[in-house]
VOBA-1610 file (N, C-alpha, C; in pm, whole numbers, padded with zeros to 5 digits, always signed):
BEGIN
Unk+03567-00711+01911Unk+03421-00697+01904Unk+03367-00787+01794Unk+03257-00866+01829Unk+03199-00943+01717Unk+03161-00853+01623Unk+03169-00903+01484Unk+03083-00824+01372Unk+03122-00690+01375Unk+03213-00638+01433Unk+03278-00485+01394Unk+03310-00463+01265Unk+03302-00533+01187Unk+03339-00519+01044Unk+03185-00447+00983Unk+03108-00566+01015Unk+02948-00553+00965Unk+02917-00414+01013Unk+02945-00356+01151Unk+02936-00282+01272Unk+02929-00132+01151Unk+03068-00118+01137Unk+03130-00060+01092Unk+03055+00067+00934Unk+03025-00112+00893Unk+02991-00101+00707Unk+02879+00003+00720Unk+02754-00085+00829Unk+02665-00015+00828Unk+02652+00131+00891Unk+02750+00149+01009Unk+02740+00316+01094Unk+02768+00400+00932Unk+02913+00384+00842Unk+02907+00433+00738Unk+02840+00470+00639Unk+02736+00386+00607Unk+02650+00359+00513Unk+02560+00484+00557Unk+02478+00431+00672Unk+02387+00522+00732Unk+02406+00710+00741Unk+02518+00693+00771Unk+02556+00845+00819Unk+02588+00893+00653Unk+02636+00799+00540Unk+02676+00856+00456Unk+02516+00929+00392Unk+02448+00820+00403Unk+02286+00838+00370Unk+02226+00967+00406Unk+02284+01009+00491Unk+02182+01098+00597Unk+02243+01233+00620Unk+02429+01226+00565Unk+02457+01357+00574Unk+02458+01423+00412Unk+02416+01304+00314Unk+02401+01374+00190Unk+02258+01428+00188Unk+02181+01392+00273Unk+02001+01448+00261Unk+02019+01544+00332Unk+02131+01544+00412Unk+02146+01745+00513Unk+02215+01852+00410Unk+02327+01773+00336Unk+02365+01880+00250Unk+02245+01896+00107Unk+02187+01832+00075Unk+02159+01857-00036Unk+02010+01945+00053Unk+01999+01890+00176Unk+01878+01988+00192Unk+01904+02143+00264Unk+02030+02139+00260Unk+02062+02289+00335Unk+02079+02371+00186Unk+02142+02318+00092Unk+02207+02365-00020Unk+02069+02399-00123Unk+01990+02354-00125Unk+01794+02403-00162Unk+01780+02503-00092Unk+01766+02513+00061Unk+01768+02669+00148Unk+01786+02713+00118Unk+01946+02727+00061Unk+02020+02822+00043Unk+01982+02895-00109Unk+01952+02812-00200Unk+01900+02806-00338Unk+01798+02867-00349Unk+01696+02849-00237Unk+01574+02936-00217Unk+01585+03084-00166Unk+01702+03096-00081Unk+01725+03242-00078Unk+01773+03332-00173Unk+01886+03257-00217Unk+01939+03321-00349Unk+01837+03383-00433Unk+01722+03312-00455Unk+01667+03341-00550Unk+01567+03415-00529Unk+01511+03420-00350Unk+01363+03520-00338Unk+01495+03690-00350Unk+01618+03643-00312Unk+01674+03808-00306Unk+01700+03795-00490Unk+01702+03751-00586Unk+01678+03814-00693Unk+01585+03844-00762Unk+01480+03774-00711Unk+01348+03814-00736Unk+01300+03939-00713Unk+01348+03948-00561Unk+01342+04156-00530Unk+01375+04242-00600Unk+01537+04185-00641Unk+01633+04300-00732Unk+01542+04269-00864Unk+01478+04227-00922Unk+01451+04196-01043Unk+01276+04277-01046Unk+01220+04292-00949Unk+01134+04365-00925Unk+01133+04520-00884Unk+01227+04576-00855Unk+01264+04619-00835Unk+01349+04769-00927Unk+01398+04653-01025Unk+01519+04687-01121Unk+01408+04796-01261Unk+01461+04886-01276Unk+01447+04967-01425Unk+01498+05007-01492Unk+01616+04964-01480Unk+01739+05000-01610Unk+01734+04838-01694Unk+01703+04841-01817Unk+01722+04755-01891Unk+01900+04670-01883Unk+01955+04756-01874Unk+02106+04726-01822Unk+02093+04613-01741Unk+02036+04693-01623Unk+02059+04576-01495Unk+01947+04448-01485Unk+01852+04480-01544Unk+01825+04341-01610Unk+01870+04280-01640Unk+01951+04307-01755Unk+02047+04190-01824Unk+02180+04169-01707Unk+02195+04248-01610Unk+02353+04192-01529Unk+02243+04074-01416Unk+02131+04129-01430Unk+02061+04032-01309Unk+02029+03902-01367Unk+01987+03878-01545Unk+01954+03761-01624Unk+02082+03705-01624Unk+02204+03761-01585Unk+02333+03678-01623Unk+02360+03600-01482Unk+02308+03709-01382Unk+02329+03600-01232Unk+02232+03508-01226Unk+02102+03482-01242Unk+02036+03398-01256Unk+02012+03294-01296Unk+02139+03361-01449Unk+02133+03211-01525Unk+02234+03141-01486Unk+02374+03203-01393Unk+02470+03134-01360Unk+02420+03051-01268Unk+02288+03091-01134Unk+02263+03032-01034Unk+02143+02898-01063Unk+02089+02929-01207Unk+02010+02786-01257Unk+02089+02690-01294Unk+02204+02712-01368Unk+02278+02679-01397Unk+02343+02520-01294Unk+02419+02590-01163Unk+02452+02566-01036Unk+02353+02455-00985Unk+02226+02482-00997Unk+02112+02411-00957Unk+02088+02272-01026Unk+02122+02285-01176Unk+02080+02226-01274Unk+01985+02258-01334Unk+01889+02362-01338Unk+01785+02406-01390Unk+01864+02476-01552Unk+01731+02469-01645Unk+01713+02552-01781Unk+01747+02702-01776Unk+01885+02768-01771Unk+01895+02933-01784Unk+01757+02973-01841Unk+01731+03097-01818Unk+01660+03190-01860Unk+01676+03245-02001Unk+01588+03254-02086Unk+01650+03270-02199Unk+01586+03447-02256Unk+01558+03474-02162Unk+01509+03623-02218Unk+01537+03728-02080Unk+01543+03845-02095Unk+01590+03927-01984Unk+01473+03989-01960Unk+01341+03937-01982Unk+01179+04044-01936Unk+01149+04027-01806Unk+01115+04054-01744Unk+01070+04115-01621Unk+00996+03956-01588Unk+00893+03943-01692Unk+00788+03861-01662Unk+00877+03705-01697Unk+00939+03706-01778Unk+00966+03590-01801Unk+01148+03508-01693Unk+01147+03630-01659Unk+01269+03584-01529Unk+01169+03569-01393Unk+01043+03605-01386Unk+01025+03615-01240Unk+00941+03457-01276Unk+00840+03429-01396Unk+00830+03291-01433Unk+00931+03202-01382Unk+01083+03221-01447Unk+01161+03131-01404Unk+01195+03086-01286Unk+01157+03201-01192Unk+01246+03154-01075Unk+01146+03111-00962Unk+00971+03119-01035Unk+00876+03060-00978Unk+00904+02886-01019Unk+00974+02872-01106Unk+00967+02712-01165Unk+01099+02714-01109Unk+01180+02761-01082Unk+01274+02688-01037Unk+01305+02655-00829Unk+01232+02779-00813Unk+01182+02683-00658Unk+01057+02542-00673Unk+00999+02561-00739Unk+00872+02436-00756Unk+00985+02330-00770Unk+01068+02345-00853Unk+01160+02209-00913Unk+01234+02194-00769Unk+01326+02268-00683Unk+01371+02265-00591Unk+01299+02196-00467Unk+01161+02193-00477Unk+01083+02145-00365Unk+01034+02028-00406Unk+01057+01965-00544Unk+01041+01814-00597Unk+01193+01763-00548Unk+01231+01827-00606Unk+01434+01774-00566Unk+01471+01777-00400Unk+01405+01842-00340Unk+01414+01829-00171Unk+01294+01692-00102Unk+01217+01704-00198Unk+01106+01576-00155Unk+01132+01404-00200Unk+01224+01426-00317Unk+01299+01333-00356Unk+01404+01268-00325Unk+01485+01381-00245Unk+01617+01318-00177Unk+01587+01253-00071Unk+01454+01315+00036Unk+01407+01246+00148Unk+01334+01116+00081Unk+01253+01091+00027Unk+01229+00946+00009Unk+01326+00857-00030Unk+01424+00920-00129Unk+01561+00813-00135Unk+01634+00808-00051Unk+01619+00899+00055Unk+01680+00838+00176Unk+01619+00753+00281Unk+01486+00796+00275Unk+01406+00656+00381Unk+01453+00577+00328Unk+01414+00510+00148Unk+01427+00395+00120Unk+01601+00328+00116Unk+01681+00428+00103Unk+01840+00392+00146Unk+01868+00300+00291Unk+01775+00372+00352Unk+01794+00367+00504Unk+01731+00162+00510Unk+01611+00178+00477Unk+01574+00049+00425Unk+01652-00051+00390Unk+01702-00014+00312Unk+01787-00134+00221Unk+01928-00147+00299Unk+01955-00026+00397Unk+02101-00062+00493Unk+02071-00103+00601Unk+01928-00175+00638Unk+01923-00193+00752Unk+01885-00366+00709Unk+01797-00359+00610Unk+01822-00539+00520Unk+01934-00550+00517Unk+02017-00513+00464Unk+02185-00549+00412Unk+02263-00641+00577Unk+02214-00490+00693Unk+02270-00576+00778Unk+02173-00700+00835Unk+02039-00696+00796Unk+01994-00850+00893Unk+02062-00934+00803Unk+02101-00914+00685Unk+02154-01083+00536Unk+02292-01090+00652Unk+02309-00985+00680Unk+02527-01034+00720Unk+02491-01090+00881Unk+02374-01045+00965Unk+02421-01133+01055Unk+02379-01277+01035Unk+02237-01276+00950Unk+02196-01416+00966Unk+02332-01479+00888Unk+02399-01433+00804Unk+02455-01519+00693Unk+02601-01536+00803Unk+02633-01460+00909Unk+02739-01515+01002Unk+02727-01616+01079Unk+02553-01606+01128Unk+02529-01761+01183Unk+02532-01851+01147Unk+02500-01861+00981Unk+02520-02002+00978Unk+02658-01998+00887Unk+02725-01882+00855Unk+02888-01900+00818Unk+02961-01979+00952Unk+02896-01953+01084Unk+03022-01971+01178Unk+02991-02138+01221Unk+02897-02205+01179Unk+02901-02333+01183Unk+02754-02440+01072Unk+02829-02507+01030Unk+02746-02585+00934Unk+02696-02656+00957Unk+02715-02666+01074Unk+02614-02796+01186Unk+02458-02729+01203Unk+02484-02577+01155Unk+02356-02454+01164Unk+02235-02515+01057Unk+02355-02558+00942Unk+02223-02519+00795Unk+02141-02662+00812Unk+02140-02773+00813Unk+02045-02850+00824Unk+01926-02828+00861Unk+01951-02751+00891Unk+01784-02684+00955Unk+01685-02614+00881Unk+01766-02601+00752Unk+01696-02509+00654Unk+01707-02638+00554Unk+01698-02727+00522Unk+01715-02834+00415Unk+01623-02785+00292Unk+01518-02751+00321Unk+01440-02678+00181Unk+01566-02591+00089Unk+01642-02540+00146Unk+01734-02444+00048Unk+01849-02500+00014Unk+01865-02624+00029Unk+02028-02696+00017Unk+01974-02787-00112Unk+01986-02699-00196Unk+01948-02835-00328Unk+02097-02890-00397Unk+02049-02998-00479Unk+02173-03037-00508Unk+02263-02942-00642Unk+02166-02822-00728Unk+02194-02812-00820Unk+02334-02680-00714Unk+02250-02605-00617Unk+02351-02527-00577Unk+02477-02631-00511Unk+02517-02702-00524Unk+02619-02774-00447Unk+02683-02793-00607Unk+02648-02877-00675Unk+02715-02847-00830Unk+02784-02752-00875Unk+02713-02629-00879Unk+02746-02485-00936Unk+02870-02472-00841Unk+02881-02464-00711Unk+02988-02402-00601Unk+03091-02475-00625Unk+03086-02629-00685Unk+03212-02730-00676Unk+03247-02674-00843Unk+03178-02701-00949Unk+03203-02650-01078Unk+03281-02510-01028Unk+03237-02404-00980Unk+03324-02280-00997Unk+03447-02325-00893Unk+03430-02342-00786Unk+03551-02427-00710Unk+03537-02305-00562Unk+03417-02270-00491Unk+03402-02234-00450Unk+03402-02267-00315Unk+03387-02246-00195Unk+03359-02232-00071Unk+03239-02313-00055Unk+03195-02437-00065Unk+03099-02531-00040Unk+02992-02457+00100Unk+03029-02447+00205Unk+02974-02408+00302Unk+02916-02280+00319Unk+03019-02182+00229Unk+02976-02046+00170Unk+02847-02048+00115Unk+02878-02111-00029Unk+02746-02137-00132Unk+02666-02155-00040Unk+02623-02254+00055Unk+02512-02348+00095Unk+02456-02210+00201Unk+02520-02123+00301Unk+02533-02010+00355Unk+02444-01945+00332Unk+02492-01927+00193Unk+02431-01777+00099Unk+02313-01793+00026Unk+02293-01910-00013Unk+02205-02011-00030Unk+02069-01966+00068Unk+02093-02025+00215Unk+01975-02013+00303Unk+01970-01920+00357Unk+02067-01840+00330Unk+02022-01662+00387Unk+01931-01623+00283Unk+01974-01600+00156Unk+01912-01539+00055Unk+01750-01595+00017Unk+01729-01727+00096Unk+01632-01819+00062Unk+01534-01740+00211Unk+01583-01697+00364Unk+01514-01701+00410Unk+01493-01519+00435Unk+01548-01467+00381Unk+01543-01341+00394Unk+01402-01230+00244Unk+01315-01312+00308Unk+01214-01230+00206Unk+01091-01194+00356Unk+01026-01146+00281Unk+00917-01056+00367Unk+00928-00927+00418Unk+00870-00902+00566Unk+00888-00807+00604Unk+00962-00783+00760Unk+01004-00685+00789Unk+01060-00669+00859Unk+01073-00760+01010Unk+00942-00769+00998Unk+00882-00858+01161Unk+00955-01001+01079Unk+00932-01091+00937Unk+00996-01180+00937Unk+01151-01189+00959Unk+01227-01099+00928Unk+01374-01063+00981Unk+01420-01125+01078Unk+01306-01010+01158Unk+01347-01053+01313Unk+01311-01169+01366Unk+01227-01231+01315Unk+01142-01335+01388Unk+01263-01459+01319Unk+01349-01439+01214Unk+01465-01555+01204Unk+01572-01532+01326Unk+01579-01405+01354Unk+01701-01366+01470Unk+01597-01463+01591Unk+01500-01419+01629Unk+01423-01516+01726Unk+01422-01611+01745Unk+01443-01724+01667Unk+01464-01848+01622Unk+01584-01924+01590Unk+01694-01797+01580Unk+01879-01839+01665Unk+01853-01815+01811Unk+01719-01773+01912Unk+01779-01745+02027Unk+01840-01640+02089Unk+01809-01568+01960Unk+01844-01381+01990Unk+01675-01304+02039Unk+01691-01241+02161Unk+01558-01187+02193Unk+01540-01033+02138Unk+01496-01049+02021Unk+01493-00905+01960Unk+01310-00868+01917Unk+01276-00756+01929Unk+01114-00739+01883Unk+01165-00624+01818Unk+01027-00641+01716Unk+01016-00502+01593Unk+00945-00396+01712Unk+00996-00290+01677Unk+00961-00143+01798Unk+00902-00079+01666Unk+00752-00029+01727Unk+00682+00050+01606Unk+00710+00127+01507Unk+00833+00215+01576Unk+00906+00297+01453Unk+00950+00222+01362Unk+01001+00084+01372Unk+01037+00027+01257Unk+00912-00025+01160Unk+00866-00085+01226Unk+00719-00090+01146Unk+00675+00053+01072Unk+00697+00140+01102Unk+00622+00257+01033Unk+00723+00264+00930Unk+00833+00275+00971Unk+00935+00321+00841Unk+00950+00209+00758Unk+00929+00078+00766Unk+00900+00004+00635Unk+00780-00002+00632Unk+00697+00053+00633Unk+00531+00048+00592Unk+00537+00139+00490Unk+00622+00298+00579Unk+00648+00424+00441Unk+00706+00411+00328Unk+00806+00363+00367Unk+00955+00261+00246Unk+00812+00192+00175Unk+00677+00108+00202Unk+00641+00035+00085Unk+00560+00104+00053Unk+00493+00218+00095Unk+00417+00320-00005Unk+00470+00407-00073Unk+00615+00452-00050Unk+00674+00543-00118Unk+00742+00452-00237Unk+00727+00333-00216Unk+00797+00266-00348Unk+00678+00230-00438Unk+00580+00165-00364Unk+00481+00089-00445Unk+00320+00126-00452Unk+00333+00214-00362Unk+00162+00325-00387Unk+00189+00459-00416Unk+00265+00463-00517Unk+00282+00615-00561Unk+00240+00706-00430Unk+00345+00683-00334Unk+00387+00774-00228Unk+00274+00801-00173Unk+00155+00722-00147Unk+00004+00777-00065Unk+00035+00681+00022Unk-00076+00716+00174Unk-00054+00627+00232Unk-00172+00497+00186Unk-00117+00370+00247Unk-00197+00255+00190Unk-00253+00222+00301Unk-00405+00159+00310Unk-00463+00106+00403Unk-00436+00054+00471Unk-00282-00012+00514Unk-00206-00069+00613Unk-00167-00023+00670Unk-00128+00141+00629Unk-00015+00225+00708Unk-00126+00272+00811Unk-00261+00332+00728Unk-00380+00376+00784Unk-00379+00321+00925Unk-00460+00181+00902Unk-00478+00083+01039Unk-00402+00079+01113Unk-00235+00091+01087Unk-00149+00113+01182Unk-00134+00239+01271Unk-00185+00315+01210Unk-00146+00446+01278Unk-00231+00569+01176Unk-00367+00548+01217Unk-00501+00605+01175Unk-00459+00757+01213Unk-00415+00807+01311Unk-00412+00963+01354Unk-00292+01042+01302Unk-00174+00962+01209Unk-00085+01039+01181Unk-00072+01036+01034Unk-00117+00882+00942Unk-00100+00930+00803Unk-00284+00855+00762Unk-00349+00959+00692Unk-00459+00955+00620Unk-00481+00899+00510Unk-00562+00817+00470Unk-00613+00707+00379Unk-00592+00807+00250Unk-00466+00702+00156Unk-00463+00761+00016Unk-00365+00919-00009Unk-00384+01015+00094Unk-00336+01090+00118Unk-00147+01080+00109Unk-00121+01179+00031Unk+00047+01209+00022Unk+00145+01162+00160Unk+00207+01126+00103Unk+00292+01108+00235Unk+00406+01173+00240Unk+00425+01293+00315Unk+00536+01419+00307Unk+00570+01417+00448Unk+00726+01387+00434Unk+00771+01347+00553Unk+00900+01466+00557Unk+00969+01512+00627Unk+01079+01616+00685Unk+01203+01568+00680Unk+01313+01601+00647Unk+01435+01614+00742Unk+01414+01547+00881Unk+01384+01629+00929Unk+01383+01556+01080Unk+01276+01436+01093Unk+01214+01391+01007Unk+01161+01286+01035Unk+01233+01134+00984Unk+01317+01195+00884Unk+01420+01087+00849Unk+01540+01050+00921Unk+01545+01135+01015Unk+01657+01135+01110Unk+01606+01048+01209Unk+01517+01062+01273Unk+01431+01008+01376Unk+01386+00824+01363Unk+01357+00846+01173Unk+01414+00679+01131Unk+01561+00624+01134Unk+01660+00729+01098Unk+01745+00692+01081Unk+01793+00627+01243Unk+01788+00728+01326Unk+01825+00721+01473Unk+01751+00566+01545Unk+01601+00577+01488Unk+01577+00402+01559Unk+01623+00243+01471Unk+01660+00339+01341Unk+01754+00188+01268Unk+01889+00180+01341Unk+01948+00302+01385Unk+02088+00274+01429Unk+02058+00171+01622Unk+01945+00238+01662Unk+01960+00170+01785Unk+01928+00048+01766Unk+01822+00006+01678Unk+01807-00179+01654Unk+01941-00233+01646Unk+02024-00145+01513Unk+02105-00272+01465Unk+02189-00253+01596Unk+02262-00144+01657Unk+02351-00162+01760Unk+02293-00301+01848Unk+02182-00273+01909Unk+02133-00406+01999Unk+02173-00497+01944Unk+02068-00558+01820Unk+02089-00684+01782Unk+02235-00714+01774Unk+02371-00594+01712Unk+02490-00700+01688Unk+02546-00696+01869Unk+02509-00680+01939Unk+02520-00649+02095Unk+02438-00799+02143Unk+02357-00816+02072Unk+02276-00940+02116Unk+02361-01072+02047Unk+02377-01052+01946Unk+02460-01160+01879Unk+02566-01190+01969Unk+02660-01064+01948Unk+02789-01104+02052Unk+02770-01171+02158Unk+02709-01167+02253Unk+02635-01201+02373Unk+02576-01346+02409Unk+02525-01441+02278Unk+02472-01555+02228Unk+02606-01616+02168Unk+02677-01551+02120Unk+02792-01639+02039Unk+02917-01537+02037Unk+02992-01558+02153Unk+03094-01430+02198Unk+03222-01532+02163Unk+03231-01649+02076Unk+03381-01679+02023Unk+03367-01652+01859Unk+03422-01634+01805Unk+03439-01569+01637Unk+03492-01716+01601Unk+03413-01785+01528Unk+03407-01936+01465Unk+03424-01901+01329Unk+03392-01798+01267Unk+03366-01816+01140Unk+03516-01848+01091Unk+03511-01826+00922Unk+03599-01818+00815Unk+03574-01768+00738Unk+03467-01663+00722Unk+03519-01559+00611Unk+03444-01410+00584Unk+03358-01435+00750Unk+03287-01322+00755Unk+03333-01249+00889Unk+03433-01132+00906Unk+03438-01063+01024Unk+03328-01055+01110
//
């Protein structure tokens, strides 16, 4: 299989992404129950005794969490705590999902750099075409370290043509002759990926115009579990195509040093 290596890196990557945002978001659930059933017993409770056996489970289970133990056994000041320690739990569940959109992001760039950078690894008759990025100082540096000449020059015009946004990606795969289009879900999930990085998580007037009826001007952008899955699921079907499309355009393995 062409690019089964690349294939590979990324199914891993992804799933690793996506089954740490299931555990860490089942393991909050679970954190949240723990704690509305000690909240009962603690409401509940009128033996000063069992206060203190209930301040010792509490503090073992903040503990567990990473949260500040409890430092007093009052009624009022344990049921305080365990009001701040779900609030913190629902920042730490809102946090793992945006570091996972934006994970998801950056493993789905990773794979457009490895295929473009296989096209023109698998023949050098490719890079002339990019002459803006073949300067002479990078040809220096690669012979000085004693490097892979064709590599350098490679890595060179990948890294040179791989800026923008997603539609530019694709629109370089377009231009090897690969028939690939951006499908809206991808557009939305790097539109979110750039407000959750760079508009303090509101939506931005771009996301708006794109899709006016689902995220609201300025407004938070609070997205689910299952809505990261649903990104995750249309990054996995792009990249499958595209390395399905590659193979398909260039089904002999030319290269030298990229599976």
């Amino acid at each position: 299989m062409r690019l089964k290596s690349t294939k590979d890196i990324f199914n891993g990557h992804i799933q690793t992404t996506f089954s740490l945002l299931v555990k860490t978001d089942r393991q909050i659930s679970r954190d949240y129950h723990n704690l509305n059933i000690i909240r009962g017993r603690i409401v509940r409770s009128i033996r000063p005794a069992t206060l203190e056996k209930i301040t010792q489970e509490l503090s073992s289970l903040a503990t567990d969490m990473g949260h500040t133990p409890p430092n007093s056994a009052r009624k009022e000041h344990l049921l305080y705590k365990i009001n701040q320690y779900k609030k913190q739990n629902s920042y730490l569940r809102y946090a793992a999902i945006q570091q996972a959109v934006v994970n998801i992001c950056i493993i789905y760039e990773d794979l457009m750099k490895r295929v473009v950078l296989k096209y023109f690894e698998e023949s050098i008759h490719r890079l002339p075409s990019n002459k803006e990025s073949l300067k002479n100082k990078v040809l220096i540096e690669a012979i000085l370290r004693g490097d892979n000449v064709h590599r350098t020059l490679a890595e060179s015009v990948t890294a040179d043509l791989m800026h923008g946004s997603v539609e530019n990606w694709h629109g370089i795969l377009v231009k090897h002759k690969m028939n690939i289009t951006t499908s809206p879900h991808l557009k939305e999930l790097f539109l979110v990926r750039n407000c959750l990085v760079h508009n303090n998580s509101r939506v931005s007037s771009y996301l708006h115009q794109t899709m006016p009826n689902k995220y609201i001007l300025r407004r938070p952008i609070r997205l689910t579990v299952s809505d990261v899955e649903n990104f995750k699921n249309e990054v996995h079907k792009s990249a499958v195509y595209i390395i399905a499309e590659y193979s398909r355009l260039h089904p002999q393995n030319l290269g030298t040093w990229l599976p």
